[in-house]
C-alpha positions in Angstrom: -27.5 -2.9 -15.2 -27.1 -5.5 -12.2 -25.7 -3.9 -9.4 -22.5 -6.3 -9.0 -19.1 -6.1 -9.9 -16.7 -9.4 -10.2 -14.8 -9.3 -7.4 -10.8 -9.8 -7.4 -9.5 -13.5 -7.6 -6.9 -13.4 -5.3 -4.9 -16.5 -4.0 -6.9 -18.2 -1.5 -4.1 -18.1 1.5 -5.2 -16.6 4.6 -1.7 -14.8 4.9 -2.3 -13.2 1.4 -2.3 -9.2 3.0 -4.3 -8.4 -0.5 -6.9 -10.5 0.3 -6.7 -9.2 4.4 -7.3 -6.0 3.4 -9.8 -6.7 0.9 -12.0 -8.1 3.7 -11.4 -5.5 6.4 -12.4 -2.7 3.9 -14.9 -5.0 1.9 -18.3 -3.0 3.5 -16.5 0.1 2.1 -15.5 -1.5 -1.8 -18.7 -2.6 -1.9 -19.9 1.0 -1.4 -17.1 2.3 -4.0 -18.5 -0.9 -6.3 -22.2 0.9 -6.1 -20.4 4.2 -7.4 -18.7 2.7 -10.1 -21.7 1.2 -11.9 -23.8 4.2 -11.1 -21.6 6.4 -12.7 -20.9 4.2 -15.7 -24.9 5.0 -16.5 -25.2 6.5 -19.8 -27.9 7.2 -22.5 -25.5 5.9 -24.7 -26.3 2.0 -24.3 -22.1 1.2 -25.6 -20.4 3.2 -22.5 -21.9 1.2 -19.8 -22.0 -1.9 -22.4 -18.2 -2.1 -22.9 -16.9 -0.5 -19.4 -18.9 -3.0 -17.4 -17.7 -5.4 -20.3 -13.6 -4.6 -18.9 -14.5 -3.5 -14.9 -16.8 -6.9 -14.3 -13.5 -9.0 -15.5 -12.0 -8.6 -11.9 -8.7 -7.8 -11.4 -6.9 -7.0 -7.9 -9.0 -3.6 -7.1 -5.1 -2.3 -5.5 -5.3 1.4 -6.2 -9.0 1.4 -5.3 -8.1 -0.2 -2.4 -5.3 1.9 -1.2 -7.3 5.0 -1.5 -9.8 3.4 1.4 -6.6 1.8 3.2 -4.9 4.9 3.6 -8.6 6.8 4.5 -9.0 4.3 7.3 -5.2 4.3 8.2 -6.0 8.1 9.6 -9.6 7.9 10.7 -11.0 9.8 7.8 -14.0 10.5 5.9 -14.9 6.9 5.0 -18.0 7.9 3.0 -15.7 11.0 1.6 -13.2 8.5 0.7 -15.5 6.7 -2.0 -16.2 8.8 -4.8 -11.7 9.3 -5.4 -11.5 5.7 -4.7 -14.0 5.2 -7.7 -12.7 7.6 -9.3 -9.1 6.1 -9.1 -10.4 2.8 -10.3 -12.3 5.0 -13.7 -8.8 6.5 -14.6 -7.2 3.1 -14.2 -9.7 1.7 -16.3 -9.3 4.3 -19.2 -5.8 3.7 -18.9 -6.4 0.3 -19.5 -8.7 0.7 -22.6 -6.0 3.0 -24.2 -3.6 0.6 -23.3 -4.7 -2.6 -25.6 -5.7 0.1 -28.6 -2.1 1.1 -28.6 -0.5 -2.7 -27.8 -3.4 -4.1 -30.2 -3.8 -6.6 -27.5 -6.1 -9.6 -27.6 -6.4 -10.5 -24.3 -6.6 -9.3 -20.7 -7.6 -11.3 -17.3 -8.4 -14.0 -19.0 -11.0 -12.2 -21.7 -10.9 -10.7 -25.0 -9.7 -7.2 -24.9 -12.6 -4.3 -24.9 -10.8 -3.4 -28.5 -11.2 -6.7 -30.0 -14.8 -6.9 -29.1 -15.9 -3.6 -29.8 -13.5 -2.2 -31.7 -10.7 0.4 -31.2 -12.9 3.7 -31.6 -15.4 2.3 -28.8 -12.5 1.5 -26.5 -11.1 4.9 -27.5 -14.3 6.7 -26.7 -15.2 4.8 -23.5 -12.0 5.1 -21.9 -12.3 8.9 -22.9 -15.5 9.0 -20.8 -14.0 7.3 -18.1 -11.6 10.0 -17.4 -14.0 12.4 -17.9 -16.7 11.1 -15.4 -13.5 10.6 -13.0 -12.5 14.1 -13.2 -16.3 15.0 -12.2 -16.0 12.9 -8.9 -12.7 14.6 -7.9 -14.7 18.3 -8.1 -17.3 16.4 -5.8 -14.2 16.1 -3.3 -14.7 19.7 -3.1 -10.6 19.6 -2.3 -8.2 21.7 -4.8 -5.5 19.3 -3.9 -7.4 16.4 -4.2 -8.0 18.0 -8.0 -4.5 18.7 -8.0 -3.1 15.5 -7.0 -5.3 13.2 -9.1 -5.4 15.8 -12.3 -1.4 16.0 -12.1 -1.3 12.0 -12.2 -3.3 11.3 -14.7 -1.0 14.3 -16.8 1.8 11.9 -15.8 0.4 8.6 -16.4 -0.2 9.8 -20.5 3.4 10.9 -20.7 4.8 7.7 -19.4 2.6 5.6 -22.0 4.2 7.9 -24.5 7.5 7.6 -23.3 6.9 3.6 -23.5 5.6 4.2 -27.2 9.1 6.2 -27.9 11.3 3.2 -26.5 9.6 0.7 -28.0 11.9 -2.1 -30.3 15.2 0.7 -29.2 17.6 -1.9 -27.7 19.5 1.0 -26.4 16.8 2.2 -23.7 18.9 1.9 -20.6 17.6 1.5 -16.9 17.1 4.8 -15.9 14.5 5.8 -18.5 12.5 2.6 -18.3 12.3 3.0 -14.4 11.1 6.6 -16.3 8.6 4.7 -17.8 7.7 2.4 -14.9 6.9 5.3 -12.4 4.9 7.7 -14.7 2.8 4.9 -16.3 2.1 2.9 -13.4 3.5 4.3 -10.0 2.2 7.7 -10.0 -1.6 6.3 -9.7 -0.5 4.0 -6.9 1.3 7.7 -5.4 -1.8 9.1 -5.7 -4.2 6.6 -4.7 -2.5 6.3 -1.6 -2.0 10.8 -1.2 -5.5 11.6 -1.5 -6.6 9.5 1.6 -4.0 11.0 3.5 -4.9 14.5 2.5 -8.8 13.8 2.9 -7.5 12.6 6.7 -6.1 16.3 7.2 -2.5 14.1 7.7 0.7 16.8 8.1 3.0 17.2 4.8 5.4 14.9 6.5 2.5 11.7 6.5 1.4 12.8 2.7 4.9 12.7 1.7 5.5 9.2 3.2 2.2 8.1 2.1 3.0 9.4 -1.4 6.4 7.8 -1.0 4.7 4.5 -0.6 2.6 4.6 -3.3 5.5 5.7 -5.5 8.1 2.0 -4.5 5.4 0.0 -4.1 3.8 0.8 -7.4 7.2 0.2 -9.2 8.5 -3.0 -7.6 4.4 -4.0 -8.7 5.4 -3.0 -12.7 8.8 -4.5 -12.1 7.5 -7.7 -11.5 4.7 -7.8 -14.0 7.3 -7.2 -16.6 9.2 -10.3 -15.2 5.7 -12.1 -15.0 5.8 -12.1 -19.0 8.7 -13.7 -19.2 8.0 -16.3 -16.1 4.0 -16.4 -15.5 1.4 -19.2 -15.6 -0.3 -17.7 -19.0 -3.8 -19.1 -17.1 -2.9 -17.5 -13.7 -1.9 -14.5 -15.5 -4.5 -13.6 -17.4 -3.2 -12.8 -20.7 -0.7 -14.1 -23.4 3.3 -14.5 -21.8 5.7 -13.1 -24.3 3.3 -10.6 -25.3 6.1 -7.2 -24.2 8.7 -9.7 -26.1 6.2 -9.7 -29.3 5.4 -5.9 -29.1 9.3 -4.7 -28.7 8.8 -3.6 -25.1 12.1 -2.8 -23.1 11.5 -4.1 -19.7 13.9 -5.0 -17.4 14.5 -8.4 -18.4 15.7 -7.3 -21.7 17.3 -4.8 -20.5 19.6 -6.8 -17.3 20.5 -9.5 -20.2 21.6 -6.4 -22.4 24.1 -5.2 -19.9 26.9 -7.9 -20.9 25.2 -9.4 -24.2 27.1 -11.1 -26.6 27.5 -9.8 -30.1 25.3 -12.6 -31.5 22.7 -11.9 -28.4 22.6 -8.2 -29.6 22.0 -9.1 -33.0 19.1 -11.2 -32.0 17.8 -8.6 -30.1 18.1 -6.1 -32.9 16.2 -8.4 -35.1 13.2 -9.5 -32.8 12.8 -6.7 -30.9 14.8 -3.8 -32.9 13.2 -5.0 -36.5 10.3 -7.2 -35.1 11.2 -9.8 -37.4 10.3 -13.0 -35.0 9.7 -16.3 -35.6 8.0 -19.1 -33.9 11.0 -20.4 -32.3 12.0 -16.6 -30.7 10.4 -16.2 -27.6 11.9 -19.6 -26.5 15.3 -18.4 -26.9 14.8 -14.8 -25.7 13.8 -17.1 -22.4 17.0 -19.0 -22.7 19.2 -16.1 -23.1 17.3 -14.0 -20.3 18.1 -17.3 -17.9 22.0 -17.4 -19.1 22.4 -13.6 -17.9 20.0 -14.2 -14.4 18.4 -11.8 -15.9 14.8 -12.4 -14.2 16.5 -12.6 -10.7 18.1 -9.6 -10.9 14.9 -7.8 -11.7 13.0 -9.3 -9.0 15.9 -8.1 -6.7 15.2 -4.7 -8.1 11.6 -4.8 -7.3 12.7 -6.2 -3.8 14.7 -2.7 -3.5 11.6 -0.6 -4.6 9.4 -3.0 -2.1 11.9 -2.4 0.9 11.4 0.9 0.2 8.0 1.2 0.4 8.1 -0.4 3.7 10.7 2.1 5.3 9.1 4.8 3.9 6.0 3.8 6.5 8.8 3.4 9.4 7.4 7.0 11.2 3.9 6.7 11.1 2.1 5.1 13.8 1.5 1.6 14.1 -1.7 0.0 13.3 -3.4 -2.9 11.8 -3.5 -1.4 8.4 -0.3 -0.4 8.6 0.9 -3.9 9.0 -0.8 -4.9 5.8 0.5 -2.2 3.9 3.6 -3.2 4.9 3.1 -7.2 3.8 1.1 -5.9 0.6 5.1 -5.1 0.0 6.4 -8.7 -0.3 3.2 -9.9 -1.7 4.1 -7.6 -4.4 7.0 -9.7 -4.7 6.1 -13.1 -3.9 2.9 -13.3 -6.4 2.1 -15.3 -9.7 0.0 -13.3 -11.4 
């Protein structure tokens, strides 16, 4: 297998603090990059086939990313700080695989999904392997909390993607449970990419907590607006199919904001397409129009701007530095972006 990985298409503006970061900390991806593929070696010619197959399509590298950032942020281990970066990256991954099985989704940054090409026992399978070879480079850490912290995520990130299964097409999930939803499915790997570089540092409870912390808002205002992205996205930028949560029933907080003062004939349409999943061709078009009537999309953006502005603060005590600075920009690009 080639050594080389696709690397993240990111917008090309120099201010773009994803794409910053990415280049200060690119000698150091390109050493977690190396551990990826040499861990995806199998006997079995499929694994290596079909998880090369979904990590060679790209995609942003962020929890990766922050594990190095928030290594480097404290002077640690660099070379320590590879094998949990990687490691983050092969849970993600699983997660990912599971994901379009359970969503039956066709398409994801801009390819076929894993399960269409290979089925939905490889995917299965592969992203079972994933987590497995993952939980073998945290023991390498040779740190119980380290074990602890990713181990207890990735216990968390399952019960969230159930939790998503269970309010699925139920027009009454309110705001609370999806933020449920949002924070154990997709914020508590961000918490933990960003913890484990603190505790490999030897930072104070007090730095771990507020690296945690950060990890935890900026991971949510990141889900928040990749639910609005469905519903507002350039389908090429994006890299999938728009409308796709509307087609599967999800309750995101679109749906959810232009619940809060729906009319009666609103909810009944809502019941049908989402509650029944009887849609037709004309739906998504007027779930879009109905979302606009209620400013539904700006007031989940606004909510990710609140989880965003807290991400930021919660980096307020620590001292400054330049990654700091791009941790706290990474917040509105979190905000800002298209895809």
């Amino acid at each position: 297998m080639q050594n080389q990985l696709a690397q993240p298409d990111l917008n090309n503006a120099e201010d773009n603090p994803l794409n910053r970061l990415s280049d200060l900390l690119d000698a150091d991806m390109q050493n977690v990059d190396a551990l990826i593929i040499q861990n995806m070696h199998s006997d079995v010619p499929l694994i290596p086939k079909l998880a090369q197959y979904l990590i060679s399509a790209g995609g942003k590298r962020i929890r990766p990313l922050l594990t190095l950032a928030s290594t480097a942020m404290f002077d640690g281990s660099m070379d320590k700080s590879y094998n949990l970066a990687a490691a983050v990256e092969f849970i993600h991954t699983a997660t990912l695989l599971h994901d379009d099985v359970v969503d039956e989704s066709f398409e994801r940054r801009g390819k076929k999904t894993a399960n269409l090409v290979f089925g939905n026992q490889a995917s299965v399978l592969v992203g079972d392997f994933l987590f497995s070879k993952s939980f073998q480079m945290m023991v390498e850490s040779g740190s119980l909390d380290i074990l602890r912290i990713l181990s207890k995520a990735s216990a968390i990130i399952a019960e969230g993607e159930v939790l998503q299964l269970a309010t699925t097409n139920d027009i009454a999930t309110d705001m609370p449970t999806y933020l449920n939803v949002i924070e154990s499915k997709t914020a508590a790997l961000f918490a933990a990419s960003c913890e484990v570089g603190a505790v490999l540092s030897g930072q104070n409870d007090s730095t771990v907590t507020a690296m945690r912390t950060y990890g935890t808002k900026l991971g949510t205002a990141f889900q928040i607006i990749d639910d609005a992205l469905d519903y507002a996205a350039d389908q090429e930028k994006l890299g999938k199919e728009i409308g796709d949560d509307f087609k599967e029933g999800k309750m995101t907080a679109p749906i959810i904001f232009a619940l809060e003062n729906a009319s009666e004939e609103e909810r009944i349409f809502w019941k049908r397409t989402l509650g029944y999943k009887k849609q037709e061709e004309t739906d998504f078009d007027h779930a879009m129009e109905i979302i606009k009537s209620h400013n539904a999309l700006d007031k989940t953006i606004a909510l990710a701007q609140k989880y965003a502005d807290d991400a930021t603060q919660s980096l307020s005590a620590l001292p400054d530095c330049e990654i700091k600075a791009l941790l706290c920009d990474l917040t509105g690009y979190t905000i800002t972006r298209s895809f």
